[in-house]
FIVO-286404 format. One record per residue (C-alpha): residue in one letter; z, x, y. Coordinates in steps of 0.25 Angstrom, whole numbers, padded with zeros to 4 digits, always signed. Last residue first. Layout:
aZXY...
This chain:
x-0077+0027+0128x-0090+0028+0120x-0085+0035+0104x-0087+0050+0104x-0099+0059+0098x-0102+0073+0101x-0115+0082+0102x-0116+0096+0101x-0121+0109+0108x-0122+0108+0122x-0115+0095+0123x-0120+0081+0119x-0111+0067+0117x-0113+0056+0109x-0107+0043+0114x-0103+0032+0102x-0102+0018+0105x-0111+0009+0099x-0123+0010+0110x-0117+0026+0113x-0123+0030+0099x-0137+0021+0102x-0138+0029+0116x-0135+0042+0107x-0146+0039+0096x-0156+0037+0105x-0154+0049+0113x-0157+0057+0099x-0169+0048+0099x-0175+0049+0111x-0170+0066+0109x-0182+0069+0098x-0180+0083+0102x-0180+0088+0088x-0167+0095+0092x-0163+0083+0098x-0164+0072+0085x-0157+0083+0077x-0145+0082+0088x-0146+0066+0086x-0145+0069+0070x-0132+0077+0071x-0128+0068+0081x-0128+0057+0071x-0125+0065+0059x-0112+0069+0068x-0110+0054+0071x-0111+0048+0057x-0102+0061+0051x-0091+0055+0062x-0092+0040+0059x-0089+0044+0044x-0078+0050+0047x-0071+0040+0058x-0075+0029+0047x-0064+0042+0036x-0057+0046+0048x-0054+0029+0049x-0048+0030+0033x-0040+0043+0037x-0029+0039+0029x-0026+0031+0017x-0017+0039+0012x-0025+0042-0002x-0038+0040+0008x-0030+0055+0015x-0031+0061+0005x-0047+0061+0004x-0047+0062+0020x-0039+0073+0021x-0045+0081+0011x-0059+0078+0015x-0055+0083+0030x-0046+0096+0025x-0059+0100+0016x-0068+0099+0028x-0059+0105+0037x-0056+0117+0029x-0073+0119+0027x-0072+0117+0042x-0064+0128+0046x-0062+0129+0063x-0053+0117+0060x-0042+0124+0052x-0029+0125+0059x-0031+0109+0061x-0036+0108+0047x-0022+0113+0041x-0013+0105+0052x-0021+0092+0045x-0019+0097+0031x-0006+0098+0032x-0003+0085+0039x-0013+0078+0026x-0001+0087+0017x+0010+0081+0025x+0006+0068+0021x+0005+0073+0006x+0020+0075+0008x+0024+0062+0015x+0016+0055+0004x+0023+0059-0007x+0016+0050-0018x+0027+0053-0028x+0024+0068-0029x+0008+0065-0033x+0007+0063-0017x+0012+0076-0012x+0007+0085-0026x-0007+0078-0021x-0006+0081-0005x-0002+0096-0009x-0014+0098-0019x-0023+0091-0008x-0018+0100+0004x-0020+0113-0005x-0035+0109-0007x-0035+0110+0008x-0031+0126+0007x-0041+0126-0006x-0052+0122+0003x-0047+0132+0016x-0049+0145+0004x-0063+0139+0003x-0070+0130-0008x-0083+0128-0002x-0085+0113+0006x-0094+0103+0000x-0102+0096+0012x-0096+0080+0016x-0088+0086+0028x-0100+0094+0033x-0107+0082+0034x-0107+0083+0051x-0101+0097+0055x-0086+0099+0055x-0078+0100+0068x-0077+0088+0073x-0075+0079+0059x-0064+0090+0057x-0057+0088+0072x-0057+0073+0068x-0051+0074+0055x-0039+0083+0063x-0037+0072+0074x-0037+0060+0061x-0025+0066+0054x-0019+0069+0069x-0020+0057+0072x-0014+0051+0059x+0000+0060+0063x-0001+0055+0078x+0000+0039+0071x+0010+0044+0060x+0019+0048+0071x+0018+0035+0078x+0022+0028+0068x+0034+0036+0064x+0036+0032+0081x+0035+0019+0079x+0045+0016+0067x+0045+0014+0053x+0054+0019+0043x+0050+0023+0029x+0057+0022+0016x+0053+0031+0006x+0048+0028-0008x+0032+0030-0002x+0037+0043+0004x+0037+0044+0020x+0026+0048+0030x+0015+0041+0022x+0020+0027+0029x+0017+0033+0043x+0004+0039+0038x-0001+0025+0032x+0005+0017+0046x-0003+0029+0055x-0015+0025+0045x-0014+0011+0049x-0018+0013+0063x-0004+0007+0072x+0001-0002+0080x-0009-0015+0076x-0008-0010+0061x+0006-0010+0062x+0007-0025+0067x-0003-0031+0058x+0006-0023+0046x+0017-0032+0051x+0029-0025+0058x+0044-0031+0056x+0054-0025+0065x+0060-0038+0072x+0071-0037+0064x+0068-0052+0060x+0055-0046+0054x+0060-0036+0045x+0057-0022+0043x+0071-0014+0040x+0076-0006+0049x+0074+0009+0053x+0062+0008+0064x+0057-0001+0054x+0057+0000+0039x+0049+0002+0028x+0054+0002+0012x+0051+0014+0002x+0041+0013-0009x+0044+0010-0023x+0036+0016-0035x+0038+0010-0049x+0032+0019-0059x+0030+0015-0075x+0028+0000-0073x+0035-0013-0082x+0039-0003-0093x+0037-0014-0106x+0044-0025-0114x+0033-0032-0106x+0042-0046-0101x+0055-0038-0101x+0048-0028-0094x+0042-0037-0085x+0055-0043-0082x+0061-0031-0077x+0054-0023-0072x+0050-0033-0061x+0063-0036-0059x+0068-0023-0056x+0053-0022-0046x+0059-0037-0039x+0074-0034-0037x+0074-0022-0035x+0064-0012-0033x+0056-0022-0022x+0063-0015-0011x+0057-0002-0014x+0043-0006-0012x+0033-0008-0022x+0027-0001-0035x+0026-0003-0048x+0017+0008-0054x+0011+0011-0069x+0010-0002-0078x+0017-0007-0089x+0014-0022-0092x+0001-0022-0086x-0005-0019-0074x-0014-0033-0068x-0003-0044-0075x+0008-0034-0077x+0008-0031-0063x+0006-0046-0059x+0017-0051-0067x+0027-0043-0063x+0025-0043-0050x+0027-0057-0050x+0038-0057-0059x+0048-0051-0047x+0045-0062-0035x+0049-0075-0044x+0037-0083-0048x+0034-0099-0043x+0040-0112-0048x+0036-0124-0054x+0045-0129-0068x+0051-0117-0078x+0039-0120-0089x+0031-0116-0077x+0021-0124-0066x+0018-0114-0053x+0025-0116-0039x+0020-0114-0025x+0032-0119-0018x+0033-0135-0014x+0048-0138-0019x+0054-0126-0024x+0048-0121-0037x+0057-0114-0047x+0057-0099-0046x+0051-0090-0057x+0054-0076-0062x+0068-0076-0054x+0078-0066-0055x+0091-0063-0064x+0101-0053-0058x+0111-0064-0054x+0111-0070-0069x+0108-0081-0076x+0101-0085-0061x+0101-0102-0058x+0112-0099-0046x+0103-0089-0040x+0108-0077-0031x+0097-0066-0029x+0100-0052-0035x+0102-0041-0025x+0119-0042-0025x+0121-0028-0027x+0131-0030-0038x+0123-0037-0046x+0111-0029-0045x+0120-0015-0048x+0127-0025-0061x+0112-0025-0065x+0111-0010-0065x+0102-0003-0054x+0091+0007-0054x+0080-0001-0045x+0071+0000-0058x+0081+0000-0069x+0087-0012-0064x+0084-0020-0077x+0084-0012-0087x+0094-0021-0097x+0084-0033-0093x+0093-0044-0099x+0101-0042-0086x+0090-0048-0078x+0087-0062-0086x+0074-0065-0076x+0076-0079-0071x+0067-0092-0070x+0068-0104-0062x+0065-0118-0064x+0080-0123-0066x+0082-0109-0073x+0076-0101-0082x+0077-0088-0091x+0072-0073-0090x+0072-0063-0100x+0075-0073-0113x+0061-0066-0118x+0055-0081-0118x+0058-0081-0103x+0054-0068-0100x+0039-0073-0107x+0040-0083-0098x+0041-0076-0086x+0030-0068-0091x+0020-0077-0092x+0023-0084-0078x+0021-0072-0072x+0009-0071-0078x+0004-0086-0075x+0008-0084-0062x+0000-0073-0058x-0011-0080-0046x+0002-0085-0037x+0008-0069-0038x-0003-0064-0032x-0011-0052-0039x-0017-0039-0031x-0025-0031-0040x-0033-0019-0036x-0024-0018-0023x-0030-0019-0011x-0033-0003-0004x-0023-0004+0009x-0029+0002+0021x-0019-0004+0030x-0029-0015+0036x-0031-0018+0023x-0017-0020+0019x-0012-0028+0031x-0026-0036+0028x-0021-0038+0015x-0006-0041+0019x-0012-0053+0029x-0020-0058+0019x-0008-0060+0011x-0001-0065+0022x-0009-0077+0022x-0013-0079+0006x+0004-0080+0006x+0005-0089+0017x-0006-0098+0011x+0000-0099-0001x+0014-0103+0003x+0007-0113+0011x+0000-0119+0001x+0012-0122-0007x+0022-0126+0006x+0010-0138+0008x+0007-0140+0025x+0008-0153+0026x-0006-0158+0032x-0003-0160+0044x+0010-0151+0047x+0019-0160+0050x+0031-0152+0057x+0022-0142+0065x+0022-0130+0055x+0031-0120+0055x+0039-0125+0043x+0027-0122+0036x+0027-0108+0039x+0040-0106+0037x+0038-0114+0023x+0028-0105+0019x+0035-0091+0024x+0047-0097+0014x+0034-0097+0004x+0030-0084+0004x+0045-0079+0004x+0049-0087-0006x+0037-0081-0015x+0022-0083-0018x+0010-0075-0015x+0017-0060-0020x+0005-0051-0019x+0004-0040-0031x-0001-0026-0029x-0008-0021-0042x-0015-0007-0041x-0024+0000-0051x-0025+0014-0049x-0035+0023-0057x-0029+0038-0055x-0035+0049-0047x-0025+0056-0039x-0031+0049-0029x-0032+0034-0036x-0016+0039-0038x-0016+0041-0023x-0021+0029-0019x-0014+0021-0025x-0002+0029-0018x-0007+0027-0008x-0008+0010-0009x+0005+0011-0014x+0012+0016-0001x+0003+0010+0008x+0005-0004+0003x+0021-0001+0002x+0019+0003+0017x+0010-0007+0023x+0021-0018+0015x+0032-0012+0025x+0022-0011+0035x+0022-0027+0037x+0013-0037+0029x+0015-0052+0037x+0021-0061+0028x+0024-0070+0016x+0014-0062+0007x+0024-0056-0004x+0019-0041-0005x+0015-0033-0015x+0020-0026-0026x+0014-0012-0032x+0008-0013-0047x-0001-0001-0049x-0007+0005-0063x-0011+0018-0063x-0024+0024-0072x-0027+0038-0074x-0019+0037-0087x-0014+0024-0092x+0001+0022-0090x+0003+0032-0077x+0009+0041-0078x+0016+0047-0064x+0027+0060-0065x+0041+0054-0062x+0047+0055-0050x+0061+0046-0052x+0071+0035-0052x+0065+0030-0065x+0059+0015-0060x+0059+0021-0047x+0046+0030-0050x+0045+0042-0040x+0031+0047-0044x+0025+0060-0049x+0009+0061-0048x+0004+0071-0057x+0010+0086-0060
């Protein structure tokens, strides 16, 4: 039947087609580097980076845009912040430009590592918003000459209510906007509705020469720009969290269409929101936590299993104790690979296994785990498939053909999850050691035991103590 998605855009699953077939094009935004990554940007990371994964899976050619937003009010009020922290005469004068710049290439650095240390793949293009000036430039003017967006004292507006489907995406009607008071106030503004495409420059801001004066883009064309610029004017996905569906993915829509006279994207997927212990994450509740934090507390698998407990569109609570469940839940992942690395001969993992009645019982898992992931990436569901698997090699450890297949299925779903990555160094580790001791036992037979003894003092020099009984030899790691 094929992947089925929700798409918010209709309010429904629909079955996914893409434009261009075996190809997907992905624009998911990215975050505005003014501070320390937290798990709320962990999660919405995860989310589309399995989903990546998934569709390379199920065998499509992905490729994946994730803007950074280097310039905004919010860069630039931790600027001055920061500024203002400084002695009283700072020598030499600390410039608000260079400042602004050099927050934004430090928390950005800050997010890649977060990323990296999360086992987050980079994006194929990752565009800043201070290197596409001259597209968003491009198609502010070409709004302009439309009669869509119109200026003011240096600052140009998006005409909202001459977009008759503006809404469609967060399923309001302009009077609903109004009404809900989520427009900013502007004196200058035809209209509430109306947004900013370009802010006049205020005194030392990074600022860009127009026909409007200096000034710097507003948040929603960014995105707007860079998709189009690296995917085209109609592309596949648009992702983000559920918090960006309005105002800045309406907006989105709604001035590129203008622009394009085309579908901006096809699918818009919005994951849920994070919050802590029941409350929303904020630093003056005193409930923020950094990705540094996380990664200190806890392996960042248990985080990958905790955030696979709940659907992508869900909203998920943290706490300490969900955390800790997802912490005996990974043991007992790495408990069962462990008992099949034991019981299964040296390179017998790699040997072709013969199709048994066991073989087509693991083939079920993989039939069950894809219908769980192609129903709008249910990763609860294809969760519990990996538990089922587990419970069903547990009751089966005195088969090794089943153990074989149950450990290469594991291991091949579990890369889609990002899972299993130290099994996978631990794995290697482990066929080193038998072929070791498999060769130290060969060295015996044929008497030759200098050498033999050899390789055991130069094992226990690094670390590793091998261990003879009557009929086999061990390994551990030196207390």
């Amino acid at each position: 039947m094929g992947i089925r998605i929700f798409n918010t855009l209709t309010g429904k699953k629909e079955i996914f087609r893409p434009i261009n077939k075996g190809k997907v094009r992905i624009y998911v935004c990215g975050p505005t580097v003014y501070d320390e990554p937290h798990i709320g940007h962990l999660r919405s990371a995860y989310i589309f980076e399995v989903i990546r994964r998934y569709l390379i899976f199920r065998g499509y050619k992905v490729k994946f845009v994730k803007n950074i937003t280097d310039v905004d009010d919010k860069i630039i009020e931790k600027a001055k912040e920061e500024i203002k922290s400084l002695s009283t005469n700072p020598q030499p004068p600390v410039d608000l430009k260079s400042k602004v710049r050099e927050v934004a290439e430090r928390y950005l650095k800050k997010y890649h590592e977060a990323m990296e240390v999360f086992g987050i793949t980079p994006p194929d293009v990752e565009p800043k918003v201070t290197e596409h000036i001259p597209e968003i430039l491009k198609i502010i003017e070409g709004l302009i000459k439309k009669g869509f967006a119109y200026e003011k004292e240096g600052d140009v507006y998006f005409r909202v209510k001459r977009f008759s489907r503006y809404g469609k995406l967060s399923n309001q009607s302009t009077e609903e906007l109004i009404t809900g008071a989520r427009v900013e106030p502007d004196d200058k503004k035809e209209d509430p509705l109306d947004f900013a495409l370009w802010k006049k420059a205020k005194e030392d801001e990074p600022s860009w020469q127009t026909p409007w004066g200096e000034g710097r883009p507003g948040w929603h064309i960014e995105c707007s720009a860079m998709s189009m610029r690296y995917l085209g004017k109609n592309f596949d996905v648009h992702g983000g969290g559920k918090d960006l569906i309005f105002p800045h993915h309406e907006n989105e829509i709604a001035q590129a269409e203008v622009y394009t006279r085309k579908r901006f994207a096809n699918y818009w997927i919005h994951n849920g929101l994070l919050t802590i212990n029941g409350e929303k994450m904020a630093k003056s509740l005193g409930n923020f936590i950094s990705a540094d934090e996380i990664f200190k507390r806890y392996h960042p698998e248990v985080l990958k299993l905790f955030f696979l407990s709940a659907h992508y569109s869900h909203p998920i609570d943290f706490s300490d104790k969900k955390m800790d469940e997802a912490k005996r839940a990974r043991e007992r992942f790495y408990i069962l690979l462990r008992k099949i690395d034991e019981s299964i001969p040296f390179n017998a993992h790699q040997s072709p296994v013969k199709k048994k009645k066991s073989a087509t019982a693991v083939d079920r898992f993989r039939k069950e785990f894809v219908s769980a992931m192609d129903d709008d990436f249910n990763t609860c569901r294809a969760l519990a498939v990996l538990f089922e698997m587990v419970n069903f090699a547990n009751k089966s450890l005195d088969k090794k053909s089943i153990l074989i297949e149950v450990k290469r299925l594991l291991l091949d779903l579990g890369k889609i999850f990002g899972l299993f990555e130290r099994q996978e160094r631990e794995e290697v580790l482990e066929s080193l050691m038998k072929l070791i001791i498999y060769i130290r036992q060969a060295l015996r037979e044929r008497k030759d035991y200098t050498l033999a003894d050899k390789i055991r003092k130069d094992l226990k020099e690094i670390g590793i103590i091998l261990e003879d009984d009557a009929k086999n030899t061990s390994w551990r790691f030196e207390a």
